[in-house]
N, C-alpha and C positions, 0 to 999 in steps of 0.2 A: 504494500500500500504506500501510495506516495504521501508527501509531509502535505500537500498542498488537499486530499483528500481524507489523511485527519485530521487537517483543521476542520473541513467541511462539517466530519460528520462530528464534531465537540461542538461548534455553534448548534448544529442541527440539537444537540443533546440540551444543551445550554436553553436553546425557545422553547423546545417540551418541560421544560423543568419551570420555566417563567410562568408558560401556561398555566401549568397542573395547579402552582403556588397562589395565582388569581382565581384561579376556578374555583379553591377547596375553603381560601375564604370568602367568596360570595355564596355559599352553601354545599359546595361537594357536589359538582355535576358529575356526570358521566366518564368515568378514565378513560383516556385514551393511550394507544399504543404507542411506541415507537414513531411508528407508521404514519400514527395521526390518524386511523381510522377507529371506530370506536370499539369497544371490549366485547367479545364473544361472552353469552351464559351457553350453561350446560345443559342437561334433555332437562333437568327438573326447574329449569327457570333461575337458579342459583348464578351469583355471578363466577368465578372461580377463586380462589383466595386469594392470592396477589393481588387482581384488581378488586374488593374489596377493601384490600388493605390499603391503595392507594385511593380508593373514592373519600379514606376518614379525613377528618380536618386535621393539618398540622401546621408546624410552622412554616410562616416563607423560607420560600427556598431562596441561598443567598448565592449567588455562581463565583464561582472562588476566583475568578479572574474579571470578576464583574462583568456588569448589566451592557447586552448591546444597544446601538444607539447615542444618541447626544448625549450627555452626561453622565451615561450610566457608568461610566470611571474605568471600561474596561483595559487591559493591558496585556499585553504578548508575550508577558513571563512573568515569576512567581521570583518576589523580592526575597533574597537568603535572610531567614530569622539574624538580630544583634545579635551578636555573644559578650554576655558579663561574665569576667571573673569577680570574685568574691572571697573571702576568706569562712569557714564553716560558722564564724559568730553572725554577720553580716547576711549569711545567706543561711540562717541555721532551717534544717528539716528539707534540706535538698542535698542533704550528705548520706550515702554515698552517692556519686555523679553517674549517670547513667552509662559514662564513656569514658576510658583514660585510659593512658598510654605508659610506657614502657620510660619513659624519658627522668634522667637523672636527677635527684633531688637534696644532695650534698654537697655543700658548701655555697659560694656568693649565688646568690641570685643573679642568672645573666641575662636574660629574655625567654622568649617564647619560642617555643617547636614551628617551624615553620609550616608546617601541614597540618599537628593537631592541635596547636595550640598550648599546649601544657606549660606551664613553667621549665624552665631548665636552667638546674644549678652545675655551679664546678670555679674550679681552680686548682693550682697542681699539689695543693698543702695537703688540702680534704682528701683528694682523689685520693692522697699519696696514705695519707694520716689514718684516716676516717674509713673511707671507701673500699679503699685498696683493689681502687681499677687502675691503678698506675704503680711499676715498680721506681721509677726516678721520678722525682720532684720537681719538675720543670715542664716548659711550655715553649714552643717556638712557633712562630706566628709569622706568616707569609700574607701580602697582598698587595695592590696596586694605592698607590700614594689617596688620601681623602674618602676612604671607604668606613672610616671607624677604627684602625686598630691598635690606636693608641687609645682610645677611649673605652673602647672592651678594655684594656691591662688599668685601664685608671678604676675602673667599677670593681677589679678584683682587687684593687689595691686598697679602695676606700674598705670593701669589705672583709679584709683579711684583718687592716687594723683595727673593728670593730672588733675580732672576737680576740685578739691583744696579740695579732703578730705583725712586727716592726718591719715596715717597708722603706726599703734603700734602693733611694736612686741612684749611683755612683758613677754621675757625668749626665746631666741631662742637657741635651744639646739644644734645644729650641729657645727657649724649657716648655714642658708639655707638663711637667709635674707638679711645677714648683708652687701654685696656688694650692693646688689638691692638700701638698703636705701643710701647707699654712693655714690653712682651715682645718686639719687636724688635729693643729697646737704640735706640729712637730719643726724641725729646725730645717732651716733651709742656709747652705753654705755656700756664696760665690768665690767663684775661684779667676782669678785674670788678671790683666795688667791694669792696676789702680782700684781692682776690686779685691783683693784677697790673696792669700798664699798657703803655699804649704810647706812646712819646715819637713824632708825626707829623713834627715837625720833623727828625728823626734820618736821617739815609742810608744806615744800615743796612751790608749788606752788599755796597750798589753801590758810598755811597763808600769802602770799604776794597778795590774792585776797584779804583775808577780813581785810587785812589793806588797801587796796587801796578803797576797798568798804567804809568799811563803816561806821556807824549808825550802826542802826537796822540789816538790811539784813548781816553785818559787822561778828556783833555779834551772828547771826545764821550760818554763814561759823565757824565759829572760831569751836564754841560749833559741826560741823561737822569732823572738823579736828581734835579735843581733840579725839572724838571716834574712826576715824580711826587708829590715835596712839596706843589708849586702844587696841584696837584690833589686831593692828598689831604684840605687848609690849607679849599679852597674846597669838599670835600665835607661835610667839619664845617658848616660855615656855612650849606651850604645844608640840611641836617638839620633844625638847629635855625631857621634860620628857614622853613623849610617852605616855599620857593622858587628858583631858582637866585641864581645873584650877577651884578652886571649887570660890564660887561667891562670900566669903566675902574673898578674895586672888584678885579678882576683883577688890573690891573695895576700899581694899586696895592701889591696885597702881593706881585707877583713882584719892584718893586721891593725894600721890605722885606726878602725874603729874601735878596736878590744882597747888601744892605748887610748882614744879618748876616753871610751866606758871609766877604764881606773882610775882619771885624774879629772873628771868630774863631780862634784858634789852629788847627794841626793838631792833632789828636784832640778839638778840646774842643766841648762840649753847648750846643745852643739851644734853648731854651724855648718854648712860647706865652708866656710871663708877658715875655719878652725881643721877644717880637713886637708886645706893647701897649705895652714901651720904647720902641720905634722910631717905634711912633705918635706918641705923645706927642713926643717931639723933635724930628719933623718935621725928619730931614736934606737935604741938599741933593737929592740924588738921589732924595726921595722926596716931596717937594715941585715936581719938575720935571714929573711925569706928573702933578699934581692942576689941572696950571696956574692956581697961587694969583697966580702973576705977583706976588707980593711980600706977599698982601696975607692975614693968619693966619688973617680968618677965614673968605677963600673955602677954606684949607687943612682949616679943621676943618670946615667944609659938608662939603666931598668925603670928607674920611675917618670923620667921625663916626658913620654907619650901618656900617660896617666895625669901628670900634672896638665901637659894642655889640655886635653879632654877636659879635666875641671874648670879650669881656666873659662874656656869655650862658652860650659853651662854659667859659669857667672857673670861673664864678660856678653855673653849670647842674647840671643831673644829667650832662653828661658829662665835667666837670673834676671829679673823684677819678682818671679813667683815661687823662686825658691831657693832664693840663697837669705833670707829672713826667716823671724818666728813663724811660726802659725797660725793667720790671723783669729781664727776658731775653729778648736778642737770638737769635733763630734760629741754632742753627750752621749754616751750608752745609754741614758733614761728615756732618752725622747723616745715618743709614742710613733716618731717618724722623721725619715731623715733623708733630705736632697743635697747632692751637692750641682751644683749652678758652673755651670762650665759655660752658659750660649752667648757670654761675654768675647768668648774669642772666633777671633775670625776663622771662616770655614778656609780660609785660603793657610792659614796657621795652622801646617801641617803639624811642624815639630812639639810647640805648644802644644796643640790638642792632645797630640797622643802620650806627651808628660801626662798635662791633667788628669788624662782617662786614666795613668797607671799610678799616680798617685792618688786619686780617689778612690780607685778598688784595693789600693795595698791597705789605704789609712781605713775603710768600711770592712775591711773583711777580718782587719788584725782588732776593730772593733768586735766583730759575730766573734772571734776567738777567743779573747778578752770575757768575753760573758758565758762562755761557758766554760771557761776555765772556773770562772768562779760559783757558777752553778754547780759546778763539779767540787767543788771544795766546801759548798754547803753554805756558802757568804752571799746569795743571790739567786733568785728563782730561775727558773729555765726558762728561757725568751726563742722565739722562730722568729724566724726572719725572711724576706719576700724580697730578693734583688729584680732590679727590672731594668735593661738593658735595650735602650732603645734606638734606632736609625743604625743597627749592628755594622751595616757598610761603610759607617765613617770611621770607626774608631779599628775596624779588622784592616780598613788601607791605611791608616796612619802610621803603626809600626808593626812589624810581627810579634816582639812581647806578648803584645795583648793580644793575640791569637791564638799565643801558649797559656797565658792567664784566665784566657774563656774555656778553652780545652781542660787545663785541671779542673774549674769548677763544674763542668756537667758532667765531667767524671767522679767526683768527689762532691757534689752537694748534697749526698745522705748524711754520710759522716759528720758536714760541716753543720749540720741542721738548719739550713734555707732552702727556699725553695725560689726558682727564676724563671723569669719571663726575660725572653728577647724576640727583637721584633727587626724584621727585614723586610725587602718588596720581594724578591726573586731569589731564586736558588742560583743565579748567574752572578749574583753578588758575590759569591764565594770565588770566580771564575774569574776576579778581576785580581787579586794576591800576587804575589810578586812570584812565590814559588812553589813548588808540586807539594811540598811538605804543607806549606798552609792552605793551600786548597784542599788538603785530604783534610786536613783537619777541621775546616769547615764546613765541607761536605758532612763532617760525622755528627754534627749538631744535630741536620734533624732524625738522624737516623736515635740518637741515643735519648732525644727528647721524650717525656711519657706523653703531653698531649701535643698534638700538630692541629691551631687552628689557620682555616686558610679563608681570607677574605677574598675580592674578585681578583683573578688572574687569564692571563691569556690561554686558552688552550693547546700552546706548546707546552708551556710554563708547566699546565697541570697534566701531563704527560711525561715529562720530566720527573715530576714529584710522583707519579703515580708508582712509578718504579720502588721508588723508596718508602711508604707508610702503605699502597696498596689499595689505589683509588679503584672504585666500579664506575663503569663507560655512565652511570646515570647520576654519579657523585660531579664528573669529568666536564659532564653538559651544565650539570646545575651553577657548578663554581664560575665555567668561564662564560657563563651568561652576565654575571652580575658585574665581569669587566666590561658592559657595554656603556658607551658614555649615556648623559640623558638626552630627552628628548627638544628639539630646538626652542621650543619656549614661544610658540608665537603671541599668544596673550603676552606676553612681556612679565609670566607669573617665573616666580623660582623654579624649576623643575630640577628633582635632586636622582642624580645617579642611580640604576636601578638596585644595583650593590648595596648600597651606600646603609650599614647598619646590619648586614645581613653575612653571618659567619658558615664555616662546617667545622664541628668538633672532629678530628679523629682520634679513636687510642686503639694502637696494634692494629689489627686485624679486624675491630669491629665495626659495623656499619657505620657511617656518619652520622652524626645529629645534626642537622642546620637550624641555625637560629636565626629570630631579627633583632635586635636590639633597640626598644627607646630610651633615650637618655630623659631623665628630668630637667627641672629648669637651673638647679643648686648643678649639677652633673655640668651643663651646659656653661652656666657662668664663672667655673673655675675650670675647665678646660676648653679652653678655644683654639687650635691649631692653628687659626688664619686671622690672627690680633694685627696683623701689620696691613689689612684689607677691611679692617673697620672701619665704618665714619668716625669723623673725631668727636661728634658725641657721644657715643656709644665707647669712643677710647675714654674720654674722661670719667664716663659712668665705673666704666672697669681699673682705671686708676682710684678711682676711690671706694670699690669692690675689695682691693689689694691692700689700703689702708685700714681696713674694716678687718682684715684677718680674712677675709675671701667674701664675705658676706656684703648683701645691699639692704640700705633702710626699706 
């Protein structure tokens, strides 16, 4: 039967219905058929029971797509029932729901299932913690730039510190964060030229653990804190010189440091400027690993490419921000902690990739610091949530911090945080200088426990399908929502079809897509395109920012 021949015969049904409905309240005449012709009785004069039952009075009949004719309101489809959600107090005696779904319900609240609608929770803490649909603690996030994916890690972020775990931003390049943690009541640190520094020399908040510790245990923080110095000392170096440092240049300045450690007071400051002291005097114990055997000027052979390198960083573009104190120390207490790097220029290669490695040595030897002391029973056990954003700047800046992000997704069980990073494309790895950092980028998302992917091009998810294990109707869904919007001819906004709309993966299991609405608080501490505001709406959010993130 053709569509054009059941509409015929639904009007045809629709007039008999109209009819019957007029006839039965001006007193119940005669039923009629289908047909339209009138009802057969049977040999005894009886009518037959159906049409009796239709000669009784009832109510009008209402035609569910209405009445034909001028005003009768008729329509050519059937409008989809609203859907409210509710909570069971609000909606109480319509629990349980007549329909619901499989979709996840542990940890932040992110959006909605895009099919059933259902709530759908997660983060990599819960999943990891709570759940245990994930064996590592971590998240890596793919998608094309203005789609939401910094604003999904900001909603896990708000909600992780709700239930008291400390989110560390450790280099926020835009900043995308830095209101969010300031409406937290947590501390925000800029780092840059005329804004701030950081003393590399400094032990932070480990060694005010292992003097508070200890003994024993005391004296194994310390000796962990000596190396993350060494380390940190030899990342400068190798920045600016734009190659490693060869190993008895190493050990060279682990000496140096041990000789400033002993002739330091307790609480007092060491310098870089105090570490080219050390050079120059050439003490005993630093002189014994150069094996000068007596003689000053095998001593200044061996340390003089050492000494310039130092020289370099104080004399360079990155002595304003670290050959001083510290302008502020991270508290361990704070409820939340950024440090503010978006002061230096994206062109400020060398710069940048100091910042980024001195923000993660000084945040992470803090996570160490706190459970050192947890562990000694002077301080409760605190998690932690790093979150590691525009991953392609800071992976081309230097290779360190390709070896610095590689330990922690391999070791963020142990260390007890859980991390979010966020890139656009798996080609970002593909830009690295060398085969060694490309593999080790590549193995992000393989070792990550959830993969969410916002819109991407369907090479892109072709690519990744390889690696987490996409199905050909995951493949269609994601690189649909890379399509741009629609041109706008009303001159209305029209926003990206993506734009808010995710897919969870973990292992092997089906995707979950979600859509995300952001709130209006959500919305005016995270804005990704502050420099495309009218300047009213900039001064409304300049004094948003005064307010602790809030407006009157």
């Amino acid at each position: 039967m053709s569509r054009r021949s059941e509409e015929r015969k639904a009007e045809q049904a629709d007039r008999l219905a109209e009819k019957q409905a007029r006839e039965a309240l001006a007193g119940g005449p005669v039923s009629t058929q289908p047909s339209g012709k009138p009802g057969k009785q049977d040999r005894k004069g009886k009518k037959p029971k159906a049409d009796a039952d239709k000669a009784r009075p009832r109510q009008p009949y209402v035609p569910p797509r209405g009445w034909l004719g001028p005003g009768g309101g008729r329509v050519g489809y059937m409008d989809p029932p609203t859907m409210w959600r509710a909570t069971t107090v609000q909606a109480c005696g319509m629990w349980p729901f007549a329909a619901g779904s499989g979709s996840p319900m542990t940890g932040v609240p992110l959006g909605q299932h895009l099919f059933t609608g259902a709530t759908v929770c997660g983060d990599p803490l819960n999943w990891f913690t709570r759940a245990r649909y994930i064996s590592n603690p971590s998240l890596f996030m793919l998608g094309m730039p203005g789609l939401g994916k910094s604003t999904l890690v900001n909603r896990m972020l708000i909600g992780l510190a709700a239930t008291g775990v400390v989110p560390l931003v450790l280099g926020d390049l835009k900043p995308d964060y830095a209101d969010t943690v300031r409406a937290l009541g947590g501390q925000v640190i800029s780092i840059g030229r005329g804004r701030g520094g950081i003393n590399v020399l400094d032990p932070g908040a480990m060694g005010e653990a292992a003097a508070r510790i200890g003994g024993e245990a005391g004296e194994v923080l310390k000796a962990e804190t000596h190396g993350r110095v060494l380390n940190m000392v030899a990342a400068l170096i190798t920045i600016v010189r734009g190659r490693p440092m060869d190993d008895h240049e190493q050990s060279v300045l682990s000496a140096c440091l041990h000789h400033l450690r002993e002739r330091t007071p307790v609480g007092g400051t060491v310098l870089l400027p105090d570490l080219l002291r050390v050079l120059t005097e050439g003490p005993d114990r630093v002189r014994a690993v150069t094996l000068d055997r007596g003689d000053d000027t095998r001593y200044r052979d061996a340390v003089d490419p050492l000494h310039r390198s130092l020289l370099g960083i104080l004399d360079g573009p990155l002595g304003d921000t670290f050959a001083s104190e510290t302008s502020t120390r991270i508290n361990p207490n704070a409820p939340a902690v950024c440090i503010d790097i978006s002061g230096i220029g994206e062109a400020d290669t060398q710069l940048t990739a100091a910042a980024m490695l001195a923000a993660w040595s000084d945040g992470l030897g803090t996570v160490a610091a706190s459970h050192a002391l947890a562990d000694a029973g002077l301080a409760p056990r605190r998690w932690f949530f790093t979150v590691l954003d525009e991953l392609w700047r800071p992976l081309r800046a230097a290779s360190g911090i390709v070896d610095r992000i590689d330990a922690l997704t391999r070791l963020n069980r142990s260390l007890g945080l859980g991390d979010a990073k966020i890139t656009h494309t798996l080609k970002d790895a593909e830009a690295l200088g060398t085969d060694s950092d490309r593999a080790k980028a590549r193995g992000f998302v393989e070792r990550a426990g959830m993969v969410v992917c916002a819109g991407l091009p369907r090479a892109e998810m072709e690519e990744l399908g390889k690696v987490v294990g996409l199905s050909r109707r995951e493949i269609e869904l994601v690189s649909s929502w890379s399509s741009p919007p629609g041109w706008g001819v009303s001159g209305e906004h029209e926003e990206p079809p993506g734009r808010g709309r995710f897919l969870i993966k973990v292992g092997g299991r089906p995707g979950i897509p979600i859509k995300v609405a952001i709130t209006d608080a959500e919305r005016r501490l995270h804005n990704t395109n502050t420099r495309w505001t009218p300047n009213e709406e900039s001064v409304e959010q300049a004094v948003s920012r005064a307010n602790g993130g809030w407006t009157a």
